[in-house]
Rosetta silent file (secondary structure, phi, psi, omega in degrees, C-alpha in Angstrom):
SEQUENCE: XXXXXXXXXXXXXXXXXXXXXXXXXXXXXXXXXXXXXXXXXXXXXXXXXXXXXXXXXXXXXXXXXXXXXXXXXXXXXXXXXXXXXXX
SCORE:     score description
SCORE:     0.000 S_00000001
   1 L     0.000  165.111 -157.604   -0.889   -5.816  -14.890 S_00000001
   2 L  -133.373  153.618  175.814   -4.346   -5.253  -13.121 S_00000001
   3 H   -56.247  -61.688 -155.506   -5.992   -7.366  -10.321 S_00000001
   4 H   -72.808  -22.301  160.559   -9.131   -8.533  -12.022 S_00000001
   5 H   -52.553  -51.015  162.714   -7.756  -10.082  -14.892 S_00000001
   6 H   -31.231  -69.415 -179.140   -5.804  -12.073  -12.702 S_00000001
   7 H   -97.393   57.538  124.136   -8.495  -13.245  -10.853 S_00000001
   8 H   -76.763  -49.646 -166.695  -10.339  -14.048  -13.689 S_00000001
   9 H   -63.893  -63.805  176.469   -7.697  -16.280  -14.613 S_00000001
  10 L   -41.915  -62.812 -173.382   -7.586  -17.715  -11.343 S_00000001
  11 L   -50.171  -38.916 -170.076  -11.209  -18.166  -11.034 S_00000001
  12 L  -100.589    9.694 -138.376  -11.403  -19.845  -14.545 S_00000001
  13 L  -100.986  132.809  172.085   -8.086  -21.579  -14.537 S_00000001
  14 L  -103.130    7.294 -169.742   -8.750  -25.674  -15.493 S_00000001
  15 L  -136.325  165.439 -146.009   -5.581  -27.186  -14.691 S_00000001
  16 H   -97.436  -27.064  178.395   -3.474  -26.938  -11.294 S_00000001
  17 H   -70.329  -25.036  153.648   -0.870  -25.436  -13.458 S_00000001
  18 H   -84.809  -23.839  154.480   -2.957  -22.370  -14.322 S_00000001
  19 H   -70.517  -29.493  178.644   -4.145  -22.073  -10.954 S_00000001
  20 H   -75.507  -20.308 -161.208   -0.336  -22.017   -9.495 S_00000001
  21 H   -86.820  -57.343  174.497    0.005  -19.504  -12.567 S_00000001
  22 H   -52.374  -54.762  161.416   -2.722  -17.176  -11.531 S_00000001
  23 H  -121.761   51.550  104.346   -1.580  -17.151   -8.591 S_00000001
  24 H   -20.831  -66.209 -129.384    1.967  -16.008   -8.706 S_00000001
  25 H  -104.271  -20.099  171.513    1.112  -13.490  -10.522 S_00000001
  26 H   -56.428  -58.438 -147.410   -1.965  -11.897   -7.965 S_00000001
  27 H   -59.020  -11.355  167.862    0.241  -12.658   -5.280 S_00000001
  28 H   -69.599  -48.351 -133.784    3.401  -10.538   -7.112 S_00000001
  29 H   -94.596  -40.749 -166.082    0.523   -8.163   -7.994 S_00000001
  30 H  -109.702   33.656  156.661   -0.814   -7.361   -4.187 S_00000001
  31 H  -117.524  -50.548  165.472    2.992   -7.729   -2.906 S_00000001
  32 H   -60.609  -58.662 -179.445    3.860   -4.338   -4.796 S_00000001
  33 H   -24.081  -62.588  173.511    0.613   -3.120   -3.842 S_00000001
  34 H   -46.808  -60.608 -176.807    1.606   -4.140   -0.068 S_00000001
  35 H   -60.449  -39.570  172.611    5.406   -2.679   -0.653 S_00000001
  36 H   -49.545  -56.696  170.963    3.834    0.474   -1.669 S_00000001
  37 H   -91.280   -3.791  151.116    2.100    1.351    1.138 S_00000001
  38 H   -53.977  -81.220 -171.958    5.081    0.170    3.300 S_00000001
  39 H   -37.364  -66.507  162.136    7.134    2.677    1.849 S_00000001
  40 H   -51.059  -13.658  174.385    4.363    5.906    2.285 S_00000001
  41 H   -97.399  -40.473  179.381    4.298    4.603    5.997 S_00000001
  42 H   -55.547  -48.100  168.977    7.824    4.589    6.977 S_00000001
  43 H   -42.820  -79.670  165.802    7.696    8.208    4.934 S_00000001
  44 H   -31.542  -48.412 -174.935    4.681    9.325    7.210 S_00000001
  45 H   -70.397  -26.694 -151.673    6.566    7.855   10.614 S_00000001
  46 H  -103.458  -44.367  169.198    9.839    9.760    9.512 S_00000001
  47 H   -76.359   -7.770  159.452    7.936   13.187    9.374 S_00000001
  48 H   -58.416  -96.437 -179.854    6.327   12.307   12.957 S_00000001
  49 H    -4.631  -46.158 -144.235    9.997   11.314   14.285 S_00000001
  50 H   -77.629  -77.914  175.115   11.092   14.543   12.507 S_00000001
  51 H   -52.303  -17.542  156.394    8.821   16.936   14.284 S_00000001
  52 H   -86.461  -35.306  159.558    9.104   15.509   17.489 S_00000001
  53 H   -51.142  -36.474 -162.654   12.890   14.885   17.182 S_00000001
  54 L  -127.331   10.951 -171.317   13.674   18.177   16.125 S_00000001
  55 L   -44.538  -58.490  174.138   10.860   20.344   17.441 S_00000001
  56 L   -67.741    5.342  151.944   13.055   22.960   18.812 S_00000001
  57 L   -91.165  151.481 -153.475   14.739   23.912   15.633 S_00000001
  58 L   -89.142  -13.569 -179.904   14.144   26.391   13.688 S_00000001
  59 L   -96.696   40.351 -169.542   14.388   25.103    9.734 S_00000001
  60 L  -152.425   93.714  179.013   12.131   21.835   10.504 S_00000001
  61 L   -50.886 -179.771 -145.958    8.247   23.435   10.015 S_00000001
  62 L  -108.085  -34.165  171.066    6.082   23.381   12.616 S_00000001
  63 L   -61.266   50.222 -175.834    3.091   20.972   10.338 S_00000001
  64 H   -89.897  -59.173  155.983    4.654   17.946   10.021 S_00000001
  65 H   -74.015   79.012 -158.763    2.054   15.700   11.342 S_00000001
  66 H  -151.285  -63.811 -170.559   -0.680   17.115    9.703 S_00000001
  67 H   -62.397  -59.782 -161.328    0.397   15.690    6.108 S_00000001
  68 H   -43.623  -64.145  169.655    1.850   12.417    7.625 S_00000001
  69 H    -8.390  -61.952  163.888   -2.115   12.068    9.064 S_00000001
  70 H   -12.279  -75.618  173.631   -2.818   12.960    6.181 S_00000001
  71 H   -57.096  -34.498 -163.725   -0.885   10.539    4.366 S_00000001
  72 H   -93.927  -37.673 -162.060   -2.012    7.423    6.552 S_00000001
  73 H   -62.512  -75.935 -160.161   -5.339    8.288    6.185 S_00000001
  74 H   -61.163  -20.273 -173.952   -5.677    8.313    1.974 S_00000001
  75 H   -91.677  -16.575 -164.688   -3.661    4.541    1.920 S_00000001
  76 H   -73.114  -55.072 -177.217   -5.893    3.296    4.639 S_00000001
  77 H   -54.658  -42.356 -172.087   -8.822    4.098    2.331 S_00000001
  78 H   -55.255  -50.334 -170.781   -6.962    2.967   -0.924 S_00000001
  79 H   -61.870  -15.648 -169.451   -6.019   -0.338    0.789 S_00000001
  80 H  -100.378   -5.756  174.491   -9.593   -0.534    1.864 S_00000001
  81 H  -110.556  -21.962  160.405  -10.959   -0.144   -2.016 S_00000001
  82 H   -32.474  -72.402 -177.462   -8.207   -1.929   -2.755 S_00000001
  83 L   -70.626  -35.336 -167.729   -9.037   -5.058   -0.797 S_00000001
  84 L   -81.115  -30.711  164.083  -13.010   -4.595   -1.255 S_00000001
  85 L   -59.346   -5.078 -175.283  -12.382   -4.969   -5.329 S_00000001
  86 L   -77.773  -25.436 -170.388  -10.711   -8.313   -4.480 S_00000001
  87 L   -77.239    0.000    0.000  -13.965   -9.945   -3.249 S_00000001
């Protein structure tokens, strides 16, 4: 399911029962959304941890915070096109 139908729905909804409906279902809809980009951060923090934890070994590559950066960077944007189609 996609945001802007949803808030179409919302936005057009005539009874308090289609407005409580409409929004359920954004707020399910931007709660995966949310969970998503939870998940890629805890990833990103775990290959920081990793390279600083483990720096002196020799099987643990030497770029690891390059991608997590990387990584933080592209959801920060998503989340930020994300949020600016909501408006």
């Amino acid at each position: 399911m996609q945001t802007q139908p949803v808030l179409i729905r919302l936005k057009e909804a005539e009874t308090e029962a289609q407005r409580r409906q409409a929004y359920r279902q954004l707020k399910g809809l931007l709660g995966k959304q949310a969970e998503t980009w939870r998940a890629r951060m805890i990833e990103a923090l775990a290959l920081v941890e990793a390279r600083i934890d483990f720096s002196d070994e020799a099987d643990v590559p030497e770029d690891l915070i390059g991608p997590a950066l990387k990584m933080c960077v592209n959801d920060a944007k998503r989340c930020w096109l994300y949020c600016e189609r909501l408006r």
